[in-house]
C-alpha positions as CSV (number, residue, x, y, z in Angstrom):
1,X,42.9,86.2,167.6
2,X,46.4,86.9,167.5
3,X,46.6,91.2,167.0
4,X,49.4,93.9,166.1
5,X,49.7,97.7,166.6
6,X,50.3,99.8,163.9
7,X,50.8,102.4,166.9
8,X,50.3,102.6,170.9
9,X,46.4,102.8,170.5
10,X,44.9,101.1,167.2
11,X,44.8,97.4,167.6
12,X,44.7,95.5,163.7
13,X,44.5,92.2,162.8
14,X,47.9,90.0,162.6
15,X,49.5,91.6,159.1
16,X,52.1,88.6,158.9
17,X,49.7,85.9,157.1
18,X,48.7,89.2,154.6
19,X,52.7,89.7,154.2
20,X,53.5,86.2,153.8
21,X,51.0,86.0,150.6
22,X,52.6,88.7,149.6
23,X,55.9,87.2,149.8
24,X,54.5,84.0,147.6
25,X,53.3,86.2,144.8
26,X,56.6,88.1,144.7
27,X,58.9,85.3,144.5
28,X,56.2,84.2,141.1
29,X,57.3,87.3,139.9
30,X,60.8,86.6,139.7
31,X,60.1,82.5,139.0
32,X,58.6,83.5,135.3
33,X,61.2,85.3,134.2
34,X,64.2,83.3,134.9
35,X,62.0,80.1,134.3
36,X,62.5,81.4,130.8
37,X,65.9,81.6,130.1
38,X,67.0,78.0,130.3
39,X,63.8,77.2,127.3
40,X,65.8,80.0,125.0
41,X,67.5,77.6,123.1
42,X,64.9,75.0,123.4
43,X,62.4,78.1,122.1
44,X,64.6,78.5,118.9
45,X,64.3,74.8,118.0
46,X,60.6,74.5,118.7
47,X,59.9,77.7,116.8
48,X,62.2,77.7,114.1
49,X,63.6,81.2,114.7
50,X,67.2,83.0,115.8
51,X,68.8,83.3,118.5
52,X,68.2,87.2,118.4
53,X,64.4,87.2,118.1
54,X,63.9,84.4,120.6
55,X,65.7,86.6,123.4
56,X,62.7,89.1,123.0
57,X,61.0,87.2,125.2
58,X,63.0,87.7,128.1
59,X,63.8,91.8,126.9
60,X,60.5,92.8,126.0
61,X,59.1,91.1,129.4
62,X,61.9,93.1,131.4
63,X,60.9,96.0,129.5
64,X,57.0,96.5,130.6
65,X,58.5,95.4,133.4
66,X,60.1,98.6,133.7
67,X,58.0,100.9,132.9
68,X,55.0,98.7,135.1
69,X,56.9,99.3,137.9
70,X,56.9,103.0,138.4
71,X,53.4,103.7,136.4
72,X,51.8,100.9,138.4
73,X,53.0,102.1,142.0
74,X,51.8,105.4,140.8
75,X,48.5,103.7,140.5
76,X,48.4,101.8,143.4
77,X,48.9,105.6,144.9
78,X,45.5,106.7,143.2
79,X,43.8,103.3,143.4
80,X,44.8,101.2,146.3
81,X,48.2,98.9,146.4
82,X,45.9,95.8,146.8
83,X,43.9,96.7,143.9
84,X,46.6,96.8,141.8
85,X,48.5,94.1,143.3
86,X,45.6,91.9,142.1
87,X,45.2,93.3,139.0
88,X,49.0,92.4,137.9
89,X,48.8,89.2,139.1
90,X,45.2,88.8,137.0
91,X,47.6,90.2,133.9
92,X,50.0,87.3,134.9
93,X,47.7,85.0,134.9
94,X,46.5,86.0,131.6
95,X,49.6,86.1,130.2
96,X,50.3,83.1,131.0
97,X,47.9,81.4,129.7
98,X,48.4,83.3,126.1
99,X,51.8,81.7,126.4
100,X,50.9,78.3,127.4
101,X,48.5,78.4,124.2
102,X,51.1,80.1,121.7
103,X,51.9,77.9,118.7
104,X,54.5,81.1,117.2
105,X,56.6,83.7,118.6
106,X,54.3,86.7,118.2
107,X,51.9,84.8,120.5
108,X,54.4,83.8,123.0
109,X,55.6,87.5,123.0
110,X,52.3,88.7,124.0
111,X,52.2,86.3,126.6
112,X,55.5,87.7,128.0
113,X,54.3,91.2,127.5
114,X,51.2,90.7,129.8
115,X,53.2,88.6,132.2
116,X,55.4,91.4,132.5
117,X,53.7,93.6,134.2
118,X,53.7,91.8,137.6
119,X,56.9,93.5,138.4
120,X,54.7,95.9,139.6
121,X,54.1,93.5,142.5
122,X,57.1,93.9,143.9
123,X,57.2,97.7,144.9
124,X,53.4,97.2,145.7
125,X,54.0,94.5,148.1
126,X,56.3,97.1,149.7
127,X,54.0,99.5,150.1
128,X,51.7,97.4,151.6
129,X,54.4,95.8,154.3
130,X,55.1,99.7,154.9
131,X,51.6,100.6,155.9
132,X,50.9,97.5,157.7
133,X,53.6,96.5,159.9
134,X,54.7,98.6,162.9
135,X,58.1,100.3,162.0
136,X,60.0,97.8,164.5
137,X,59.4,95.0,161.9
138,X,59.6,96.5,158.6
139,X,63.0,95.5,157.9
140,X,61.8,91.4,158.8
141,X,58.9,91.8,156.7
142,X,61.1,93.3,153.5
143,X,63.4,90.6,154.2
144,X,60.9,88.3,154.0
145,X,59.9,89.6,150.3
146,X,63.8,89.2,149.6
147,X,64.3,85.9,150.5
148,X,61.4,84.8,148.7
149,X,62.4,86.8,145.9
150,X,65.8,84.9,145.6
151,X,64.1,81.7,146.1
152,X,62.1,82.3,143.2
153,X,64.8,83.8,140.9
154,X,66.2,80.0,141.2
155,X,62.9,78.1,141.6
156,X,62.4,79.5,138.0
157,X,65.3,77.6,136.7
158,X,64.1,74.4,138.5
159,X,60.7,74.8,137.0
160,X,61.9,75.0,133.9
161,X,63.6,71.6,133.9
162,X,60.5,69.7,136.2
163,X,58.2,70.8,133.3
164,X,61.5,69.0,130.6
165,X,61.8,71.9,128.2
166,X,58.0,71.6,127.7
167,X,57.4,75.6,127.6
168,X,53.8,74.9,127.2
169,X,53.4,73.1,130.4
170,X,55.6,75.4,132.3
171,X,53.5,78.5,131.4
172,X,50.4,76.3,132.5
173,X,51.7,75.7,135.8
174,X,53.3,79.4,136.3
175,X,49.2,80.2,135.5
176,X,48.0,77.6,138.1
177,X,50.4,78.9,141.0
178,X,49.8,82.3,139.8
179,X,45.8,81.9,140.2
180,X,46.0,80.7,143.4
181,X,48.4,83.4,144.5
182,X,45.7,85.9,143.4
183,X,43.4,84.1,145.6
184,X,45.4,83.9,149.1
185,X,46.4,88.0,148.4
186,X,42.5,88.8,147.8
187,X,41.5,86.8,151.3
188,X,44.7,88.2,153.0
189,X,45.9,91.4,152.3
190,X,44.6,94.5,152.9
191,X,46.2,98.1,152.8
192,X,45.0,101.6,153.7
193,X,43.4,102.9,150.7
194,X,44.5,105.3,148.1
195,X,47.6,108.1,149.7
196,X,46.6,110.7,147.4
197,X,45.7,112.2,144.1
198,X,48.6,111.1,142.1
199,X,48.5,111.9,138.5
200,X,50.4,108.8,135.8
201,X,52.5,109.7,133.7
202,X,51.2,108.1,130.8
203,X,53.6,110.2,127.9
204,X,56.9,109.4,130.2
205,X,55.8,105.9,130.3
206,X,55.4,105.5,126.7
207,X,58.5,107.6,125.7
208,X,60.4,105.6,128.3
209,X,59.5,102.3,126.4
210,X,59.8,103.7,123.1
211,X,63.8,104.9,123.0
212,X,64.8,101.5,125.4
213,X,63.1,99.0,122.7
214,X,64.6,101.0,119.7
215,X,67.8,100.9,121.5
216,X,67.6,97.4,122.2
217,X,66.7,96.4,118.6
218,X,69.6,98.4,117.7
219,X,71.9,96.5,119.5
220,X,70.7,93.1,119.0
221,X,70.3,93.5,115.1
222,X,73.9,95.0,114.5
223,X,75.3,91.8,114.1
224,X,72.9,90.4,111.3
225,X,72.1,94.1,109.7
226,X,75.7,95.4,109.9
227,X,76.6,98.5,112.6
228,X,76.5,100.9,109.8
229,X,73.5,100.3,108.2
230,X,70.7,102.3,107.6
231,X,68.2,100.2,109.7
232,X,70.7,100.5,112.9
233,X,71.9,103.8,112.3
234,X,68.5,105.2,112.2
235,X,67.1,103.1,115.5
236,X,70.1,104.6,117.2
237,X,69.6,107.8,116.6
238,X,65.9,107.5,117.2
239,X,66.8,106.1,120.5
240,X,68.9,109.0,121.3
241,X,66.4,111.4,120.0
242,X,63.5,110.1,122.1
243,X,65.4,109.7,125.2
244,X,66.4,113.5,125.1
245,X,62.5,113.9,124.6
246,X,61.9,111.5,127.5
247,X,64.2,114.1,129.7
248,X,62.5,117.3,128.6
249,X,58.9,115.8,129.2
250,X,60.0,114.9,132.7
251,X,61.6,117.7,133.6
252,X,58.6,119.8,132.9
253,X,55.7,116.8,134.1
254,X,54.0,118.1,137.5
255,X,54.6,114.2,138.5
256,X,56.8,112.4,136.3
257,X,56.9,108.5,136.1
258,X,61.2,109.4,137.3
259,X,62.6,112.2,139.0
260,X,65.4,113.3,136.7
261,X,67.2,115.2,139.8
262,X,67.3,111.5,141.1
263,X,69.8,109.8,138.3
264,X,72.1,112.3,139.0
265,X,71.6,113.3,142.4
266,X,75.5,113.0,144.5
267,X,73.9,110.5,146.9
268,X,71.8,108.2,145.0
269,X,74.4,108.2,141.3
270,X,76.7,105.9,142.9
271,X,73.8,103.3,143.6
272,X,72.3,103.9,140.5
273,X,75.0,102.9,137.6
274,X,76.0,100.2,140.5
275,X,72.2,98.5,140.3
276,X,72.1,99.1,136.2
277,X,75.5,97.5,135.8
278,X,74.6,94.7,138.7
279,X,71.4,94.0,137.5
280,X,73.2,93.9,133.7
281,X,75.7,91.4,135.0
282,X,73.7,88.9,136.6
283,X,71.1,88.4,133.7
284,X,74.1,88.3,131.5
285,X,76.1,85.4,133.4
286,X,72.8,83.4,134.3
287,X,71.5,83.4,130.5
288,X,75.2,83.1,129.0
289,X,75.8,80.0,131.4
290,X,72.2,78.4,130.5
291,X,73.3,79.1,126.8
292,X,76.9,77.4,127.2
293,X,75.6,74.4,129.5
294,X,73.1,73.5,126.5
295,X,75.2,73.6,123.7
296,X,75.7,69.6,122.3
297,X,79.0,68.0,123.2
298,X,80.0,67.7,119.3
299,X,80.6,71.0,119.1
300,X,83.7,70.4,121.3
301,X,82.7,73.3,124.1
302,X,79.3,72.6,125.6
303,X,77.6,70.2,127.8
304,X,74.5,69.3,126.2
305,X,72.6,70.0,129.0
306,X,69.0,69.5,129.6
307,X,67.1,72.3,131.1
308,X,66.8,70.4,134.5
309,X,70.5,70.4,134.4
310,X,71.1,74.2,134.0
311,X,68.6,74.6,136.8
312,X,71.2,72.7,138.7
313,X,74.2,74.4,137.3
314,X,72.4,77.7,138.8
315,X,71.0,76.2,141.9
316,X,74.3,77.1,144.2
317,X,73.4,80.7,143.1
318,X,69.9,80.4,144.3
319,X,70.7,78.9,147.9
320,X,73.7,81.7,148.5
321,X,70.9,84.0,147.8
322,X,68.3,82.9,150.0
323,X,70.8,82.4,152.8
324,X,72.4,86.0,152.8
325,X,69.0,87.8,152.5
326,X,67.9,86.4,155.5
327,X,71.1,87.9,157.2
328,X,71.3,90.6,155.5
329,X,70.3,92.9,158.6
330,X,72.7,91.4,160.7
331,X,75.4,92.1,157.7
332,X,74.5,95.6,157.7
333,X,74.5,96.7,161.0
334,X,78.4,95.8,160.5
335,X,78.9,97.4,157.4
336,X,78.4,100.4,155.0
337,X,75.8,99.7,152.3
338,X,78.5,101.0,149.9
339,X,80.7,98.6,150.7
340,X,78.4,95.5,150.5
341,X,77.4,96.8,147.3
342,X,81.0,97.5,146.1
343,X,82.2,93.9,147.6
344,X,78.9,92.2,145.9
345,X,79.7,93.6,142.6
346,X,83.3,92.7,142.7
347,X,82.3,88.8,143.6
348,X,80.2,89.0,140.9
349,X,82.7,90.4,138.2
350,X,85.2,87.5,139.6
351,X,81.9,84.9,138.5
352,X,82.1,86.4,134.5
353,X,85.9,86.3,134.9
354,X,86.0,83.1,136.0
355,X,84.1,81.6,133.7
356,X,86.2,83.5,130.8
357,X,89.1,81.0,131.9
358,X,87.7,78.1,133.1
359,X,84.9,76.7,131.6
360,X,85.5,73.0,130.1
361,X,84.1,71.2,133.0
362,X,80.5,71.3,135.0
363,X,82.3,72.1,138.1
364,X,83.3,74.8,136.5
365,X,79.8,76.3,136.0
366,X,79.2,75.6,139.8
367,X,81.9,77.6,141.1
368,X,80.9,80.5,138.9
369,X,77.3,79.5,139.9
370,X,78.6,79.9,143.8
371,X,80.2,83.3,143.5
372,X,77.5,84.5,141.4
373,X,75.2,84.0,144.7
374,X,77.3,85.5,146.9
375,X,77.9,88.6,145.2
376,X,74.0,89.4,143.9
377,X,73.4,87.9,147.8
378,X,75.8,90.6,149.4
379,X,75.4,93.2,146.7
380,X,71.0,93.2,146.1
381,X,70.7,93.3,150.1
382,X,72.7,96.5,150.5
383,X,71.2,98.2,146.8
384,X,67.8,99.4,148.8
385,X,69.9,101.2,151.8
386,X,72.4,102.9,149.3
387,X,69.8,104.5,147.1
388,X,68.0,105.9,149.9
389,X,70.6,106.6,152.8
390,X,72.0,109.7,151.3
391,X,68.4,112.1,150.4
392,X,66.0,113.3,152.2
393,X,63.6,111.6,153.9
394,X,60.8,112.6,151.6
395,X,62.6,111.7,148.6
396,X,63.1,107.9,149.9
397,X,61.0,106.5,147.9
398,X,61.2,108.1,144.6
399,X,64.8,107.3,144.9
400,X,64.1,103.8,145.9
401,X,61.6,103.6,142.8
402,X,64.4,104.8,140.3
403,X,66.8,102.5,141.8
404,X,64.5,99.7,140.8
405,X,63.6,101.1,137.7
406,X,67.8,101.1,136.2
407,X,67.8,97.8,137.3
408,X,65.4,96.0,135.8
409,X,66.5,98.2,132.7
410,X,70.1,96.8,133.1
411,X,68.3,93.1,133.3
412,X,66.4,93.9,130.0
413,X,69.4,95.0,127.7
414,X,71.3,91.6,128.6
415,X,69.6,89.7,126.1
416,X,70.3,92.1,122.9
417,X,74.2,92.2,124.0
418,X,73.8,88.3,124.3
419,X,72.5,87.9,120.9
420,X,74.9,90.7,119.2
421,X,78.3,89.3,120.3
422,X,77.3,85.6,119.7
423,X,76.0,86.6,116.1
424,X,79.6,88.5,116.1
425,X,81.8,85.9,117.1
426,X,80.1,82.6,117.3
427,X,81.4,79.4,119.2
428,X,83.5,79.7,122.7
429,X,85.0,82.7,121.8
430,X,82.1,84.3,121.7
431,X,80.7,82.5,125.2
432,X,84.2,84.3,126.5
433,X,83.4,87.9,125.0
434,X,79.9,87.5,126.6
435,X,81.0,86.5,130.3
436,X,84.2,88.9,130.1
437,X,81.5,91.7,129.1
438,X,79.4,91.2,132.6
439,X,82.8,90.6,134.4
440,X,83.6,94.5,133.3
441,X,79.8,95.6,134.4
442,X,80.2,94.0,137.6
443,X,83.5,95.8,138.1
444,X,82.7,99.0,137.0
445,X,79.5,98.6,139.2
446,X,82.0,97.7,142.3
447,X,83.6,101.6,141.2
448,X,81.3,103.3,141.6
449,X,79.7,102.1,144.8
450,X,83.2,102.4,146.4
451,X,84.1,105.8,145.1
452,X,80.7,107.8,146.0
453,X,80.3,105.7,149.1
454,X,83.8,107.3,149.7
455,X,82.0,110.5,149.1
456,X,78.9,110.0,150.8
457,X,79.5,109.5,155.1
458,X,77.2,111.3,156.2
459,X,73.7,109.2,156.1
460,X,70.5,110.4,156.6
461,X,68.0,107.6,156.9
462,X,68.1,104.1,158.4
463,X,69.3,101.3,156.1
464,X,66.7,99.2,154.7
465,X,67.7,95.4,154.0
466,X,66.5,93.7,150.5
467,X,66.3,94.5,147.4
468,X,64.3,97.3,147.8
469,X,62.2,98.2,144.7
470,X,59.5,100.4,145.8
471,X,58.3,103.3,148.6
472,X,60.0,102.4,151.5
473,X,60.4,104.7,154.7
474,X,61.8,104.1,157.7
475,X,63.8,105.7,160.8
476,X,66.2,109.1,160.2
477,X,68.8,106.7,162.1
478,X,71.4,105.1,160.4
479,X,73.8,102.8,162.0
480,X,77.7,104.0,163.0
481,X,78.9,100.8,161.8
482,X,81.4,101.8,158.4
């Protein structure tokens, strides 16, 4: 049987059919939530409710998701990795199968809610590659979970329009894939054991989801309750109120779900507001275009197109994707991670701009599609390596973890802004405000990844390819080319 060295002595079994599995769970993780956002339209018809509420069940799945993926890899710390890999993909499955049965929202939302969770997975799976492969490979094996990961940000869409709208048969099938998954990982995969006695931060983690959903209910209520009433005025400030809470408690926790010093720390700050504004403008363009492309001809502006249709209007997106992860080393061994980032964000603020002025055809849609996929492509591979290149080496992966953690919480306050500037300013115009809106993320994003790259040369650990979204360590080497 084929064998691999962790080191010079220890023979193990081949790790690559364990990474692999790994690989197919991750890119389920990112299929269920994008399979969702072409059915958002069709989930308002079916279910007779707004715009507004409907998008909770892309937010509120986002949101566990960020506060899964911390508290979870803190567990998998305690635990085992492959015991809590498992146990997210049992809640997916579960989930799943809540949605698949829902006959109202409140059911489908706690269908998303569980399903949500297997973010997790992601920073899990990382762990897991870390421990198992020999350090020569790590960056293949983490570019394996990125490719996959891009292949099944797109496969989502497709899914969505083979099942035709019919979101109970796509949850059943997203439950079907997601059981065997579970299987394969429980035959394949094994990891070292629990690293330590880590402590959860179960306060942080409920604070954390507190202030984002009151924030996020504040925003996508302004619209229909009016900015200055009560109802808004009071979820804002209790948003505000709790978040400074949020601070204090972790500035004081022994081991807090995120390490303040991190958010603001001169190396990783650039990458940060860069992965919250990226992560921001991609949900935003890829649900605003599914939103246009289904609106009925006889409005005069849409397309009337079917769910397998926007699958396809996003499907150059997904290839770009799947094609620049797997280069993505070769990429960055000629360039600064800064500048990927910065040139990735910039393509991607020329997608929400492009779409603001040219929009009346399909083709349209595809070229926006296109650029869209290079710049999350160019931009996600380089993320990983900026958060990390710039602190210590013991502090890799808590700043990998935050890094993750801003941009799934960029990803979950798309929806609210979606729903607030189309109750706003309904029709075209208000298709324009929304693209214009992630065109100004992804430009600001570009910012500040240029200017603190700028003020960042001197690198202290090796770049690490993929969106990276959990402990990663590698090398103190980092390569000359800038």
């Amino acid at each position: 049987m084929a064998v691999s060295t962790t080191n010079e002595t220890t023979p193990t079994r081949n790790p690559w059919p364990g990474v692999i599995s790994l690989a197919f769970a991750a890119s389920i993780a990112a299929l269920q939530n994008t399979a969702v956002v072409p059915l958002l339209p069709v989930l308002q018809r079916e279910l007779n409710v707004s715009l507004a509420a409907v998008t909770w069940t892309l937010t509120l799945s986002l949101l566990v998701g960020a506060v899964a993926t911390p508290l979870l890899s803190r567990f998998g710390d305690m635990y085992g990795r492959r015991r809590m890999i498992l146990g997210a993909l049992a809640l997916l499955v579960i989930g799943s199968v809540v949605a698949a049965l829902a006959t109202s929202l409140t059911w489908l939302i706690v269908g998303r809610v569980l399903q949500g969770a297997v973010a997790a997975l992601v920073p899990l799976s990382i762990g897991v590659v870390r421990d198992t492969l020999p350090r020569n490979q790590l960056a293949t094996g983490i570019g394996v979970l990125s490719a996959t990961m891009g292949f099944g940000s797109g496969g989502g869409m497709i899914l969505a329009g083979l099942a035709s709208g019919d979101f109970h048969l796509l949850f059943w099938i997203i439950a079907g894939i997601s059981l065997v998954a579970a299987v394969v990982v429980a035959f394949l995969v094994r990891d070292s054991g629990p690293a330590g006695n880590a402590r959860p931060d179960l306060l942080g983690a409920a604070l954390l989801a507190t202030w984002l959903v009151a924030l996020l209910v504040a925003i996508s209520q302004g619209g229909a309750w009016g900015w200055t009433s009560p109802g808004v005025l009071g979820l804002f400030a209790a948003a505000v109120v709790l978040a400074a809470v949020w601070v204090l408690v972790e500035r004081r926790v022994a081991e807090p779900l995120v390490e303040m010093s991190m958010l603001t720390h001169r190396g990783t700050v650039g990458a940060t507001v860069a992965s919250m504004l990226l992560g921001f403008s991609f949900f935003t363009i890829m649900t605003g275009v599914s939103g246009f492309a289904q609106v009925p001809v006889s409005t005069g502006y849409g397309f009337g197109a079917s769910t397998l249709q926007v699958g396809l209007f996003l499907l150059p997106s997904t290839l770009f994707m799947l094609v620049i992860s797997l280069f993505a080393g070769r990429i960055m061994s000629r360039f600064a991670a800064s500048s990927m980032v910065a040139t990735g964000s910039a393509v991607t603020a020329l997608a929400g701009l492009w779409l603001v002025l040219e929009h009346s055809t399909p083709a349209h849609l595809y070229v926006a599609s296109s650029l869209m996929g290079v710049g999350l492509g160019v931009g996600y591979a380089a993320l990983g390596t900026m958060a990390v290149e710039h602190v210590d080496p013991g502090k890799t992966a808590v700043a990998a973890g935050v890094n993750a953690l801003v941009r799934i919480v960029g990803g979950s306050t798309a929806g609210a802004v979606i729903a607030a500037i189309l109750a706003a300013q309904p029709g075209v115009r208000g298709y324009q405000w929304v693209f214009g809106v992630a065109a100004a993320a992804g430009l600001v994003a570009a910012v500040f990844a240029a200017v603190y790259g700028a003020l960042n040369r001197r690198p202290t650990t090796a770049p690490v390819t993929g969106p990276v979204t959990g402990p990663v360590t590698g090398p103190v080497t980092a390569p000359s080319g800038r």
